[in-house]
mmCIF file as gemmi writes it, N, C-alpha and C atoms, coordinates in Angstrom:
data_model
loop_
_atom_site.group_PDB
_atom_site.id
_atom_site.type_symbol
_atom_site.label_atom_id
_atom_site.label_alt_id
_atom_site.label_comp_id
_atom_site.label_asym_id
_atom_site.label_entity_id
_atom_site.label_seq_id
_atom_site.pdbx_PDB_ins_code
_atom_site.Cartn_x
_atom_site.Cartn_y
_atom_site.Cartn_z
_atom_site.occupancy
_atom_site.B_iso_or_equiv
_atom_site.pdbx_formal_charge
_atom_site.auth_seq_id
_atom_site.auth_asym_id
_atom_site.pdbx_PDB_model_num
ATOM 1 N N . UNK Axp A 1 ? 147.786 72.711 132.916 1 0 ? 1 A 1
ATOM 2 C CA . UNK Axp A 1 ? 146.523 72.78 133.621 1 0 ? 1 A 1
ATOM 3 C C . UNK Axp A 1 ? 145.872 74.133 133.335 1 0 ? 1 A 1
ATOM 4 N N . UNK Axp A 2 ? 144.371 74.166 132.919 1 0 ? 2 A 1
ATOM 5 C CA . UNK Axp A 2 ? 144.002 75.467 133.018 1 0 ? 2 A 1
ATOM 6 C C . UNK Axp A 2 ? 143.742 75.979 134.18 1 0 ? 2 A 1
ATOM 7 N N . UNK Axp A 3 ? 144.014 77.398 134.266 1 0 ? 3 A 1
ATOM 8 C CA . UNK Axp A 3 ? 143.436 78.997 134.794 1 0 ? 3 A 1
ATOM 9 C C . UNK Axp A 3 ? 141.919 78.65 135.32 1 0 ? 3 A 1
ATOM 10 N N . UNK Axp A 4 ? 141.443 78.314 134.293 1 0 ? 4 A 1
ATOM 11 C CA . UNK Axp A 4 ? 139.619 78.053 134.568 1 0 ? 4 A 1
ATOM 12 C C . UNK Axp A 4 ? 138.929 77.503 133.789 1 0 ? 4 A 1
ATOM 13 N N . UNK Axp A 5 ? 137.46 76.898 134.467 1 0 ? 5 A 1
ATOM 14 C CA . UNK Axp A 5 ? 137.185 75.977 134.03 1 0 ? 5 A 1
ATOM 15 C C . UNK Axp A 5 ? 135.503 76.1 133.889 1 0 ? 5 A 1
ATOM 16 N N . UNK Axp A 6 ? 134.867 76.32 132.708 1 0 ? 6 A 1
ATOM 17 C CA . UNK Axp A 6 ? 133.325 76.686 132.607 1 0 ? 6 A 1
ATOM 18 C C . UNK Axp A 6 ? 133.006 75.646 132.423 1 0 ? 6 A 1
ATOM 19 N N . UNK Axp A 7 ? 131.574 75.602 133.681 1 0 ? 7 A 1
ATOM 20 C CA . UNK Axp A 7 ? 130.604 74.702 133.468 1 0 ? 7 A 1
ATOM 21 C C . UNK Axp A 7 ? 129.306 75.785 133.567 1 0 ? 7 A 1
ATOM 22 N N . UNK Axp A 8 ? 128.237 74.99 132.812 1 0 ? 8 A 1
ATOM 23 C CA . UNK Axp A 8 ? 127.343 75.692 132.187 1 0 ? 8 A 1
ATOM 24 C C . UNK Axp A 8 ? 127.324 77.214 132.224 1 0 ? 8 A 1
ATOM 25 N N . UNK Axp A 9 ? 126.954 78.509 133.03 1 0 ? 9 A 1
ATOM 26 C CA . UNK Axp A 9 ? 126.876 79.549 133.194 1 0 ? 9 A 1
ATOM 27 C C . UNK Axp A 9 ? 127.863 80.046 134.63 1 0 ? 9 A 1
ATOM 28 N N . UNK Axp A 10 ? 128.549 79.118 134.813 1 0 ? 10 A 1
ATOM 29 C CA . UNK Axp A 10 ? 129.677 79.398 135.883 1 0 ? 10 A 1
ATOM 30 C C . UNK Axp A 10 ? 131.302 79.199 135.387 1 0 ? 10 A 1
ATOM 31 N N . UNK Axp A 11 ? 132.408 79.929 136.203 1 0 ? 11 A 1
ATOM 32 C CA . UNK Axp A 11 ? 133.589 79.97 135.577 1 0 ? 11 A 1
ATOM 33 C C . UNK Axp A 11 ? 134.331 80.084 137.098 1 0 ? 11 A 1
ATOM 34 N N . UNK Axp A 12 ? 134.77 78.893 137.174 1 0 ? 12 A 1
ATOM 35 C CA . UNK Axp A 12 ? 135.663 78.232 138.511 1 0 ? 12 A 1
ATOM 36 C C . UNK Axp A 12 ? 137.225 79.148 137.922 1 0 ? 12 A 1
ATOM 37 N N . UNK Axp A 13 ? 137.086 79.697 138.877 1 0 ? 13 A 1
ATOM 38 C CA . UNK Axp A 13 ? 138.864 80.272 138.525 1 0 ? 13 A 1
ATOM 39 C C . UNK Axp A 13 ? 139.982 79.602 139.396 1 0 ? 13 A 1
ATOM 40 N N . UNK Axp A 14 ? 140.761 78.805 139.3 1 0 ? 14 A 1
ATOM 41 C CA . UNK Axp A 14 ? 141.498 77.798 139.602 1 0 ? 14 A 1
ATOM 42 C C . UNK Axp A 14 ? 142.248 79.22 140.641 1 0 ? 14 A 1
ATOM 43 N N . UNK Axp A 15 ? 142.753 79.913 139.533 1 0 ? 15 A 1
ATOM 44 C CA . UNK Axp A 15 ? 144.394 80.916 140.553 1 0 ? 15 A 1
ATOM 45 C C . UNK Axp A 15 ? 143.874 81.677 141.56 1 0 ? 15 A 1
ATOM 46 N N . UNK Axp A 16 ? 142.474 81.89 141.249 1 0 ? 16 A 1
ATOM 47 C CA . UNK Axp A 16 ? 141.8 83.603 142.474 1 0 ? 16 A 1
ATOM 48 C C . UNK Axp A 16 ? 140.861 82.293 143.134 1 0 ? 16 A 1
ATOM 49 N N . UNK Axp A 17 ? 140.859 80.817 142.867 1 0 ? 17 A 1
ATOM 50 C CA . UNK Axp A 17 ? 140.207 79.916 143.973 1 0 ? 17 A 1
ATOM 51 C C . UNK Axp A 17 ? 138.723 80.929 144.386 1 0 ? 17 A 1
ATOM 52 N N . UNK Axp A 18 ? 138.089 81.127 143.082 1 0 ? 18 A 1
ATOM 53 C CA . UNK Axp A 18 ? 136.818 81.785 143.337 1 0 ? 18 A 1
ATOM 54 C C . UNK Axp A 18 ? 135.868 81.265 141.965 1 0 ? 18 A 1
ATOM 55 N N . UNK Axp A 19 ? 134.417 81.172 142.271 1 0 ? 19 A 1
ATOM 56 C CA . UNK Axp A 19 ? 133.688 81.046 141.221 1 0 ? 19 A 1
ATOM 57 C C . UNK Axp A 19 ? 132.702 82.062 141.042 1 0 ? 19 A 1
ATOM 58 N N . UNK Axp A 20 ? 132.302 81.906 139.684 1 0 ? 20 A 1
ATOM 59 C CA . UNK Axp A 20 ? 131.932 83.958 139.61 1 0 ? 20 A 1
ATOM 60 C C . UNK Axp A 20 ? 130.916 83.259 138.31 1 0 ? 20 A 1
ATOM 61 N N . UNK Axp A 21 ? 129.676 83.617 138.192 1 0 ? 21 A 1
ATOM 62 C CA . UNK Axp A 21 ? 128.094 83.986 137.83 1 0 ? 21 A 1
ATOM 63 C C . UNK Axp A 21 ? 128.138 85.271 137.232 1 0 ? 21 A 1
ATOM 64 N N . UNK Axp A 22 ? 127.566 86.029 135.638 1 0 ? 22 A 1
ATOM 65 C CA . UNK Axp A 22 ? 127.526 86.989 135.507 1 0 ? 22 A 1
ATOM 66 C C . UNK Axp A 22 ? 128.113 88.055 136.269 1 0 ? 22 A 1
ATOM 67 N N . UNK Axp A 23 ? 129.611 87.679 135.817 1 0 ? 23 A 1
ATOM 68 C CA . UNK Axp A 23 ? 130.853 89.195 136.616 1 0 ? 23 A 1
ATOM 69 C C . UNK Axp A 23 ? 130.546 88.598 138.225 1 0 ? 23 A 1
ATOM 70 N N . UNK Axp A 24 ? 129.842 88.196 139.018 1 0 ? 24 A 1
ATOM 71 C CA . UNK Axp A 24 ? 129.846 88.427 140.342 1 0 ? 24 A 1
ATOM 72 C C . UNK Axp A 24 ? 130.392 86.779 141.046 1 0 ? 24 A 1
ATOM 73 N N . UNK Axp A 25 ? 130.961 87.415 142.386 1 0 ? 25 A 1
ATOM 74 C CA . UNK Axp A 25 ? 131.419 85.965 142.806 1 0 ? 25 A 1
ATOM 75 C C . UNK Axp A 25 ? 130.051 85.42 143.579 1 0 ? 25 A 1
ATOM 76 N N . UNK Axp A 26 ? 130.02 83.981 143.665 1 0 ? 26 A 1
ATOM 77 C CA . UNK Axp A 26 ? 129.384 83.042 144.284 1 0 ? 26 A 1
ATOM 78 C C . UNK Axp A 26 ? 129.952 82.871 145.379 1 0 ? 26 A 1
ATOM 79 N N . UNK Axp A 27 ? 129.454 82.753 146.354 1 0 ? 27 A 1
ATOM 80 C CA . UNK Axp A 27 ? 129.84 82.046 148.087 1 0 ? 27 A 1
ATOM 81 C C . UNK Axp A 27 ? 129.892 81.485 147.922 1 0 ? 27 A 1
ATOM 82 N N . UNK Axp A 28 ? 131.276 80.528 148.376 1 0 ? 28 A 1
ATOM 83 C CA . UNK Axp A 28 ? 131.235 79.255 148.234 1 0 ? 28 A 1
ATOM 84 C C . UNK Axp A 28 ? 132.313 78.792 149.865 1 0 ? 28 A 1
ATOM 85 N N . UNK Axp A 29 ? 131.902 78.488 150.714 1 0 ? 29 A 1
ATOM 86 C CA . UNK Axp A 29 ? 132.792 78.022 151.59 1 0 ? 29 A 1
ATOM 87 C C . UNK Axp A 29 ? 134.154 77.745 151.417 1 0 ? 29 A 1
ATOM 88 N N . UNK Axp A 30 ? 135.687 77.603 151.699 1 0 ? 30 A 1
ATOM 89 C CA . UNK Axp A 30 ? 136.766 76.831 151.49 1 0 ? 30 A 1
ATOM 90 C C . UNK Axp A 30 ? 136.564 75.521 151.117 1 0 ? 30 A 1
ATOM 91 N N . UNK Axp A 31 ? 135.579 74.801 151.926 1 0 ? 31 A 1
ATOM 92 C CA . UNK Axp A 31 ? 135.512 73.497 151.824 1 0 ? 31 A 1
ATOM 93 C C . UNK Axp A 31 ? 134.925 73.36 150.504 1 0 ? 31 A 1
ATOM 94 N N . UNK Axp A 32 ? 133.572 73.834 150.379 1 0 ? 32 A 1
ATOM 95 C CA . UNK Axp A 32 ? 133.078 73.309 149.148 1 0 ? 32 A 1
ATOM 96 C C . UNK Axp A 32 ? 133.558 73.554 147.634 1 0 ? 32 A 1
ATOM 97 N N . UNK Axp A 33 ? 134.319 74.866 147.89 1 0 ? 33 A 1
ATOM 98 C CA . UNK Axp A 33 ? 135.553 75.251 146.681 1 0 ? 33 A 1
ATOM 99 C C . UNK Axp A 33 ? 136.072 74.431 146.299 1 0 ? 33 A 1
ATOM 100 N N . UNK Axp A 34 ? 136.75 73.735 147.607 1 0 ? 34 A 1
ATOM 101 C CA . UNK Axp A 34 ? 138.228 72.458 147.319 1 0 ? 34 A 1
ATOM 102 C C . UNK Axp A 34 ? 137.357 71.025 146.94 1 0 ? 34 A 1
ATOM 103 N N . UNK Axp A 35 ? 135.74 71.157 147.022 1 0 ? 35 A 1
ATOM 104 C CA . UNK Axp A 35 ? 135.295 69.9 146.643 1 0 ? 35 A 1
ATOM 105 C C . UNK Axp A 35 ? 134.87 70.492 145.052 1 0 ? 35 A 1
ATOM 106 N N . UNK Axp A 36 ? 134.738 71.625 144.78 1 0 ? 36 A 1
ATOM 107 C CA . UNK Axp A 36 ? 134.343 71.604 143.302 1 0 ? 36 A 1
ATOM 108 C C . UNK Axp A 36 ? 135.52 71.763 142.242 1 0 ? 36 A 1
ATOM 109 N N . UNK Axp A 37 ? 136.139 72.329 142.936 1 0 ? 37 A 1
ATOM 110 C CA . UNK Axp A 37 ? 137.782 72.161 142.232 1 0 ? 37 A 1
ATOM 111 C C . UNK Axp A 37 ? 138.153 70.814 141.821 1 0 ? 37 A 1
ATOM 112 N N . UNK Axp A 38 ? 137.867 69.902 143.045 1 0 ? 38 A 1
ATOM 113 C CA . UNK Axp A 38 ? 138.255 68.373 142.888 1 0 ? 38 A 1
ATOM 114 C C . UNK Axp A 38 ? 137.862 67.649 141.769 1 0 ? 38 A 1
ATOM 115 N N . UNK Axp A 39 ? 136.36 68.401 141.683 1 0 ? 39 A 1
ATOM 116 C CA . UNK Axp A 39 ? 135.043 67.223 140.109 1 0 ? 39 A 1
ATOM 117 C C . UNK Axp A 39 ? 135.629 68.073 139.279 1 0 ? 39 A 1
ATOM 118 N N . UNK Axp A 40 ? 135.974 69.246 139.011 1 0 ? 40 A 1
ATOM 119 C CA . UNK Axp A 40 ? 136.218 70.074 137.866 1 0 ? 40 A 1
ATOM 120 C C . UNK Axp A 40 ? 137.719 69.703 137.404 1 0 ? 40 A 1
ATOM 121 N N . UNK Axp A 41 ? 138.825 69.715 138.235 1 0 ? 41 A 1
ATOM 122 C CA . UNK Axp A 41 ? 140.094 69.231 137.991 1 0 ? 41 A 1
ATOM 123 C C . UNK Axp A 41 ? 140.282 67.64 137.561 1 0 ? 41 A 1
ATOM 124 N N . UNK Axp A 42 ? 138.885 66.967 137.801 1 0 ? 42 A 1
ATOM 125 C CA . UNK Axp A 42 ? 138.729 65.476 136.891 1 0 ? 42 A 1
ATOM 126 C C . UNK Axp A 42 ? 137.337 65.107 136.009 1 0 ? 42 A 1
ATOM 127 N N . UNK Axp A 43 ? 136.832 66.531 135.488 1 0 ? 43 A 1
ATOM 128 C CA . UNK Axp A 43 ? 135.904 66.386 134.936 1 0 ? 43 A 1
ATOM 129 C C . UNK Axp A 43 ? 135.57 65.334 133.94 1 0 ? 43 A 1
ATOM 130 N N . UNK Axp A 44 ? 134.118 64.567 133.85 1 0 ? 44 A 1
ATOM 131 C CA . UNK Axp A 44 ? 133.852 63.586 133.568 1 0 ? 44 A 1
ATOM 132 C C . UNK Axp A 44 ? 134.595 62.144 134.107 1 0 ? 44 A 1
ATOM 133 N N . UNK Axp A 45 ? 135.183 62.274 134.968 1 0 ? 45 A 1
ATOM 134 C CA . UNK Axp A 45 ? 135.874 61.203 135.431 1 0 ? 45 A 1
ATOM 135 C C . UNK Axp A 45 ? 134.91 61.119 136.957 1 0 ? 45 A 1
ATOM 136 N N . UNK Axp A 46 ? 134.575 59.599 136.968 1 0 ? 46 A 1
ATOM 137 C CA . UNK Axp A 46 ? 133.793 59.772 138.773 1 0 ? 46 A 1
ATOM 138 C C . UNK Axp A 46 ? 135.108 59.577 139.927 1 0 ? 46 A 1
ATOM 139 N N . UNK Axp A 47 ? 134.949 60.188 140.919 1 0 ? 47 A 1
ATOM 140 C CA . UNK Axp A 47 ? 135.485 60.285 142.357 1 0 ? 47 A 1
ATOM 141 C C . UNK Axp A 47 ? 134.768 59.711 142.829 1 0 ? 47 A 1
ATOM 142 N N . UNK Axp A 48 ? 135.213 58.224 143.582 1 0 ? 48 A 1
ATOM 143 C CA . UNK Axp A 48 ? 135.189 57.824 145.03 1 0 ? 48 A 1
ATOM 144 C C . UNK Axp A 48 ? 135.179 59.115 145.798 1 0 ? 48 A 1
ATOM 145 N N . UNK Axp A 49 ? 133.874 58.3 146.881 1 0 ? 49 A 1
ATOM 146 C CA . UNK Axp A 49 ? 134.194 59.349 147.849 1 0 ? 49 A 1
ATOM 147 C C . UNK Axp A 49 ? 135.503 59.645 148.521 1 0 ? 49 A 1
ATOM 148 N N . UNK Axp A 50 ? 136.397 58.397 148.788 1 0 ? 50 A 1
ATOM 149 C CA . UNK Axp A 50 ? 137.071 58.148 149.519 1 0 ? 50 A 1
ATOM 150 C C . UNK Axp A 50 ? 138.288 59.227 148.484 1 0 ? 50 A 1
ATOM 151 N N . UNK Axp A 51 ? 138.359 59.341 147.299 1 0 ? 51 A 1
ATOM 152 C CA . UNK Axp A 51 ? 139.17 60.209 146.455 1 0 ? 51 A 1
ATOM 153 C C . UNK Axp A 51 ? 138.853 61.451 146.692 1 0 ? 51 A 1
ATOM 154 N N . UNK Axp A 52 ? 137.553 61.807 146.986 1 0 ? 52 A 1
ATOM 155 C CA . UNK Axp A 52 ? 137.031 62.961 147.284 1 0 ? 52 A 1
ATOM 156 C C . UNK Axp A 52 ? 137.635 63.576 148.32 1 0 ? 52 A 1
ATOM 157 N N . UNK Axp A 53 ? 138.081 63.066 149.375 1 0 ? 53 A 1
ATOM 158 C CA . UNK Axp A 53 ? 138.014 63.231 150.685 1 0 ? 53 A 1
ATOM 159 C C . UNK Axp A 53 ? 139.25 63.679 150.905 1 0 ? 53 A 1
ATOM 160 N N . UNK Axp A 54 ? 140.459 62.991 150.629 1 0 ? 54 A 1
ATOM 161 C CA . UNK Axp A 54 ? 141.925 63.365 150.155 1 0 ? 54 A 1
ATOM 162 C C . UNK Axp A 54 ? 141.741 64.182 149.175 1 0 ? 54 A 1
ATOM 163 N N . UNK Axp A 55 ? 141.118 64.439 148.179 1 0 ? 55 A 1
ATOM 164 C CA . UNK Axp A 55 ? 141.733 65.864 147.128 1 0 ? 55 A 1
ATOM 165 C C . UNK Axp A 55 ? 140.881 67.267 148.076 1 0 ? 55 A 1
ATOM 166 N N . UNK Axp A 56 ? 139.697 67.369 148.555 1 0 ? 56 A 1
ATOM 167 C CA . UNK Axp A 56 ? 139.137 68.096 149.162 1 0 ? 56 A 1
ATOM 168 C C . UNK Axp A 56 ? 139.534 68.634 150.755 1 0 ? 56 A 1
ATOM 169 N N . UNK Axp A 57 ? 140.091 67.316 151.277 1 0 ? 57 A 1
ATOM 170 C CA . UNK Axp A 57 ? 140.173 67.088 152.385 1 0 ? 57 A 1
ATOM 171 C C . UNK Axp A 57 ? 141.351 67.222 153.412 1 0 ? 57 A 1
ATOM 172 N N . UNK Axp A 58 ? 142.142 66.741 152.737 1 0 ? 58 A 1
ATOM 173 C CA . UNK Axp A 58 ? 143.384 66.2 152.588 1 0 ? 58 A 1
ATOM 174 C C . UNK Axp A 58 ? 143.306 64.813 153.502 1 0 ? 58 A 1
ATOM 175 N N . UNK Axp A 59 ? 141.828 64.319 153.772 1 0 ? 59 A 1
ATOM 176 C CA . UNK Axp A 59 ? 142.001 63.164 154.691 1 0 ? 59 A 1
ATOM 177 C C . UNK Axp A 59 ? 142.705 61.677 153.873 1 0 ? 59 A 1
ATOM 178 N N . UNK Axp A 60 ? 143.442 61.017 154.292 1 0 ? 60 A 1
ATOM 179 C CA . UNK Axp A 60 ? 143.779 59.786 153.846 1 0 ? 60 A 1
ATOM 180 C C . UNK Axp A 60 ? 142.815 58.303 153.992 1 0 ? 60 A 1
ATOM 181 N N . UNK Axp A 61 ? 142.736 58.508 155.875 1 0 ? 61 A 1
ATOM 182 C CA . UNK Axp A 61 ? 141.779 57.202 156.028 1 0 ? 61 A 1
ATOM 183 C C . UNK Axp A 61 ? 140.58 58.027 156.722 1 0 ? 61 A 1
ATOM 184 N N . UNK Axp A 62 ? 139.219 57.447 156.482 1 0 ? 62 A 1
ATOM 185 C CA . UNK Axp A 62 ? 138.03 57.477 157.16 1 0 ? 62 A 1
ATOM 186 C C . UNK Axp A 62 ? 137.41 56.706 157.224 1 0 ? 62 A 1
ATOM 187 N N . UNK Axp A 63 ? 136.447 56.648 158.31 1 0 ? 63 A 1
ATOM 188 C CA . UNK Axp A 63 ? 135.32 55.53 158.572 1 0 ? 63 A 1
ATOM 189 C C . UNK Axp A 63 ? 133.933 56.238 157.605 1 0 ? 63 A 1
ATOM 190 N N . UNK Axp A 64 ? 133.299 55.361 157.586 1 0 ? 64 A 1
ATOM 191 C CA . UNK Axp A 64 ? 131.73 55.351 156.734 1 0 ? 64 A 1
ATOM 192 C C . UNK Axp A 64 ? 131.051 56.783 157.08 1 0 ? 64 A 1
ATOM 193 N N . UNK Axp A 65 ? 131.048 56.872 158.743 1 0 ? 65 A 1
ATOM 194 C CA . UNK Axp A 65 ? 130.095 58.579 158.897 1 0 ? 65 A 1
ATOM 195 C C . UNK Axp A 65 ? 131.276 59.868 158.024 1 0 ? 65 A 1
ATOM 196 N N . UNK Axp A 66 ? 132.3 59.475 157.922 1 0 ? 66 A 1
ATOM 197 C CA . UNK Axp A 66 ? 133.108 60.939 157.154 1 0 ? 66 A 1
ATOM 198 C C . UNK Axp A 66 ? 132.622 60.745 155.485 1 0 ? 66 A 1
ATOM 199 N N . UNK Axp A 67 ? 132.351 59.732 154.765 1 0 ? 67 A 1
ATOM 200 C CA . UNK Axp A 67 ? 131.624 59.89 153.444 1 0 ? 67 A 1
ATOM 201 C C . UNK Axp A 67 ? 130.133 60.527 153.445 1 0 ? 67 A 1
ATOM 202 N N . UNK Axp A 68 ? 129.814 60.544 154.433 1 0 ? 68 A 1
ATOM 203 C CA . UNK Axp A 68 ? 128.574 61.162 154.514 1 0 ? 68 A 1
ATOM 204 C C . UNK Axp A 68 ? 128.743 63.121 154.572 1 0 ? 68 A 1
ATOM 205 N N . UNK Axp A 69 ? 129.932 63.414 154.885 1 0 ? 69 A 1
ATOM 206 C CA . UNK Axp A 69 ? 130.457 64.492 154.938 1 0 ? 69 A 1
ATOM 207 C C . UNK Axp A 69 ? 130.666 65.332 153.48 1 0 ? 69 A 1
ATOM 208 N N . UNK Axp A 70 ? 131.182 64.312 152.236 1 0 ? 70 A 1
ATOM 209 C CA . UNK Axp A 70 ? 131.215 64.406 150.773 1 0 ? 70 A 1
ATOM 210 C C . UNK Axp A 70 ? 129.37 64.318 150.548 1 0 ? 70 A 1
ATOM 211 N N . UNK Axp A 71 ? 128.978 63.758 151.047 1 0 ? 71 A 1
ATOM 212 C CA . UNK Axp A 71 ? 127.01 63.594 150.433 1 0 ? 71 A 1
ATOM 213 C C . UNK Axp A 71 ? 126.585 64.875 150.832 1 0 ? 71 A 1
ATOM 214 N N . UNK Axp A 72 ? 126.909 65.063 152.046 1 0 ? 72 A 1
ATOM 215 C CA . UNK Axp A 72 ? 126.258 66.753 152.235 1 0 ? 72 A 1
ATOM 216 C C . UNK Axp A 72 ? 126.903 67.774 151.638 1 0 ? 72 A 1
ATOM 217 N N . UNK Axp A 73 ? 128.636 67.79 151.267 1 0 ? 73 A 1
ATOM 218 C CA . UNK Axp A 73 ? 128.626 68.791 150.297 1 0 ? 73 A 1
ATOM 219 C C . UNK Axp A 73 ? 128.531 69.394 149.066 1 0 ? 73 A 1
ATOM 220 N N . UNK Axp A 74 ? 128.327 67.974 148.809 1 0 ? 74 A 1
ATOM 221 C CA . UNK Axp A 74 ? 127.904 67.89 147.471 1 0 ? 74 A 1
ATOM 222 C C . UNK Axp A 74 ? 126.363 68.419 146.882 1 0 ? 74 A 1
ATOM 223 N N . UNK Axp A 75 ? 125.462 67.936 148.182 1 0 ? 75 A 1
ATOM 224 C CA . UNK Axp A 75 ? 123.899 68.243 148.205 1 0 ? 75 A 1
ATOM 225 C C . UNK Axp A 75 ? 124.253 70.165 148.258 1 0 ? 75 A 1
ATOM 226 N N . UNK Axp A 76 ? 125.226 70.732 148.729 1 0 ? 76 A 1
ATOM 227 C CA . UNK Axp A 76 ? 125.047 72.281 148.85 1 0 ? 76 A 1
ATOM 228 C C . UNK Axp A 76 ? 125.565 73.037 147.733 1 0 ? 76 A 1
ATOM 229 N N . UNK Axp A 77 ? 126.507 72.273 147.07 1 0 ? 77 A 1
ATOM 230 C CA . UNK Axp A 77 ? 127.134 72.85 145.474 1 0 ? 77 A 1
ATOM 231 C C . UNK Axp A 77 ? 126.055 72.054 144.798 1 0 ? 77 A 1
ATOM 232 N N . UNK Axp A 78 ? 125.46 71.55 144.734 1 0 ? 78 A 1
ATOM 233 C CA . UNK Axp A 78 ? 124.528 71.276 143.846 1 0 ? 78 A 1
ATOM 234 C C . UNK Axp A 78 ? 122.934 72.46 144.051 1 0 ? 78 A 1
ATOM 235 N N . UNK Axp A 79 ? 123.224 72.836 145.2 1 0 ? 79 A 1
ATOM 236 C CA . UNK Axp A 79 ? 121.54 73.949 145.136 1 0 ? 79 A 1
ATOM 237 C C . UNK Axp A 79 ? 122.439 75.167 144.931 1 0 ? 79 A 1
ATOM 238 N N . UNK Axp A 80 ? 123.445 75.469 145.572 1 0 ? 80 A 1
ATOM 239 C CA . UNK Axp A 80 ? 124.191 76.944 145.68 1 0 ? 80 A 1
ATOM 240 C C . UNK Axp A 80 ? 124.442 77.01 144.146 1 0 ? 80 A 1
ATOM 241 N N . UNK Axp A 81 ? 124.782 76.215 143.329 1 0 ? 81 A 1
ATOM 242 C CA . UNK Axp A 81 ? 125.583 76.635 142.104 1 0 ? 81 A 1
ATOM 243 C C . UNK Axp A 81 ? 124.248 76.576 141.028 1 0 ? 81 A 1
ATOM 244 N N . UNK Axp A 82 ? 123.221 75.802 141.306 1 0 ? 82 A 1
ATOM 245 C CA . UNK Axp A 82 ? 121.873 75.228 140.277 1 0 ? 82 A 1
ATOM 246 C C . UNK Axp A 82 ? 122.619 73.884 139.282 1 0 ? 82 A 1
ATOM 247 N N . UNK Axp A 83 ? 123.751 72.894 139.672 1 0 ? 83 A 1
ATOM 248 C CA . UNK Axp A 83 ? 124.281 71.782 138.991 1 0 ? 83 A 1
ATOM 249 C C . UNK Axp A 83 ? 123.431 70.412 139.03 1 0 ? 83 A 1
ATOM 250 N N . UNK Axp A 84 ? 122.318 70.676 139.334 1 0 ? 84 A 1
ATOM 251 C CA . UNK Axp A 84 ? 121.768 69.121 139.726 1 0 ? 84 A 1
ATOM 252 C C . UNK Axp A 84 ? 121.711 67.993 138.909 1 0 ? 84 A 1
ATOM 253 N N . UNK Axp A 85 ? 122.008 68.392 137.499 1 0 ? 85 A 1
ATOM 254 C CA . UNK Axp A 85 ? 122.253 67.335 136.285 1 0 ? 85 A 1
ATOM 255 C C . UNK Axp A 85 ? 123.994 67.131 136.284 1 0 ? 85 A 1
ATOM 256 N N . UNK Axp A 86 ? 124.603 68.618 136.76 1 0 ? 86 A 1
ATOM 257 C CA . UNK Axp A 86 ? 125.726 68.465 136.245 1 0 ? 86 A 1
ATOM 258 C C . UNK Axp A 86 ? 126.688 67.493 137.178 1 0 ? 86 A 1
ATOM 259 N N . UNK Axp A 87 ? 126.404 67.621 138.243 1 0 ? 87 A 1
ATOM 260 C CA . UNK Axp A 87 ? 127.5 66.737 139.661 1 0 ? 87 A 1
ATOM 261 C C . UNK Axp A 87 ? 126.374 65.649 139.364 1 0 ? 87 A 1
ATOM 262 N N . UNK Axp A 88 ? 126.916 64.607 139.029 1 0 ? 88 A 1
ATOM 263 C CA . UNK Axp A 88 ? 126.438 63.664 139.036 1 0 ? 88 A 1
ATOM 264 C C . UNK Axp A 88 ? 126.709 61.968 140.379 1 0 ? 88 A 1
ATOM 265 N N . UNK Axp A 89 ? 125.435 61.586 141.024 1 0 ? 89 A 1
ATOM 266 C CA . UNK Axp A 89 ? 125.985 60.51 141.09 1 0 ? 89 A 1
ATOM 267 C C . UNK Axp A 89 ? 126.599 59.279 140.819 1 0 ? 89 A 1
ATOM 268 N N . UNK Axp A 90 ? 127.082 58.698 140.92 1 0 ? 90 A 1
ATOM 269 C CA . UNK Axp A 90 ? 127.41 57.148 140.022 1 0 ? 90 A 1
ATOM 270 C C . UNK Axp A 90 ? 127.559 56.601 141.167 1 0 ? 90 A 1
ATOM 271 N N . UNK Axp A 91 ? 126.371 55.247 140.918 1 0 ? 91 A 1
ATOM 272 C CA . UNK Axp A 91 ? 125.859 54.282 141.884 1 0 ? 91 A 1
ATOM 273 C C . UNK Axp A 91 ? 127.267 53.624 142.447 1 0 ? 91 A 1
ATOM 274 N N . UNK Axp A 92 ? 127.401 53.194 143.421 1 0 ? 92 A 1
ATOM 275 C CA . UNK Axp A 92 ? 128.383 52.394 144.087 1 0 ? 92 A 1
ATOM 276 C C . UNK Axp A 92 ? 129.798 53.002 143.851 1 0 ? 92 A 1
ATOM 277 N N . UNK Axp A 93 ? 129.945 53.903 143.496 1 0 ? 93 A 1
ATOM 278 C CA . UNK Axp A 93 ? 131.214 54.758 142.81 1 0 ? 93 A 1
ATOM 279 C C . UNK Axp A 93 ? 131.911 55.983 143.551 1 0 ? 93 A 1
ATOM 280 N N . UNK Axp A 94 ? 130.52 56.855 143.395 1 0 ? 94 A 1
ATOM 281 C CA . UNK Axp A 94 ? 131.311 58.493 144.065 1 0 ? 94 A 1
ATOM 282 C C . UNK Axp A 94 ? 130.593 59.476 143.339 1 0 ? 94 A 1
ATOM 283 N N . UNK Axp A 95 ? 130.913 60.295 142.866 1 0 ? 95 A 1
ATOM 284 C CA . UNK Axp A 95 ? 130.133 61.56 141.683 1 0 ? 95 A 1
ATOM 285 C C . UNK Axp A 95 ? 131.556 62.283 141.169 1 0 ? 95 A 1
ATOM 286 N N . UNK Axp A 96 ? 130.653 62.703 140.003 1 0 ? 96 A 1
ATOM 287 C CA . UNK Axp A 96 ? 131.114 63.087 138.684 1 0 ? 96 A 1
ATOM 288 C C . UNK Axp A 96 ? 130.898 64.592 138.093 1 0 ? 96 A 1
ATOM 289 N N . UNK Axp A 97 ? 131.431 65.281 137.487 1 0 ? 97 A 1
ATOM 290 C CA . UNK Axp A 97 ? 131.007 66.616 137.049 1 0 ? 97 A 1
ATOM 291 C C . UNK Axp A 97 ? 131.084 66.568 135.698 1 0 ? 97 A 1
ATOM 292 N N . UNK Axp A 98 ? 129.765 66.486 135.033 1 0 ? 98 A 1
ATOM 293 C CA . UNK Axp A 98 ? 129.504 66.239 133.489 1 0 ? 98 A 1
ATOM 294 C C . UNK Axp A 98 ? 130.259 67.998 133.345 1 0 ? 98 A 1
């Protein structure tokens, strides 16, 4: 497994669990870390939400309002990081990190 993992002008560091922009780190909540870790550790592959939720989460079972929990964090790594092409949705599926 790699150390780290570049997507466009960002570099997810798997071991220091930090992502860093020209030398500097990005804020990124715990939570939304462990959700970008999740698309990056299966890049190009789509996540169910419900996959999302257990690798991010560690939840096993949820009802319908906790996927809505993956839609909003996804909507905040997508403005915080500038990925809006890159996290992709896939209809009836989950999202993806081109």
């Amino acid at each position: 497994m790699p150390t780290a993992i570049t997507v466009k002008d960002l570099c997810i560091d798997l071991r220091a669990h930090c992502v860093r922009r020209d030398g500097g780190e990005v804020p990124l909540t715990p939570q939304e870390y462990a959700l970008l870790e999740a698309l990056a550790t299966h890049r190009g592959r789509p996540l169910s939400r419900s996959a999302l939720l257990q690798l991010a989460w560690g939840w096993v079972l949820a009802g319908e309002g906790a996927t809505r929990t993956v839609d909003v964090h996804i909507q905040h790594l997508r403005k915080k990081l500038g990925l809006d092409n890159e996290i992709q949705t896939v209809y009836k599926v989950g999202y993806l990190l081109s």
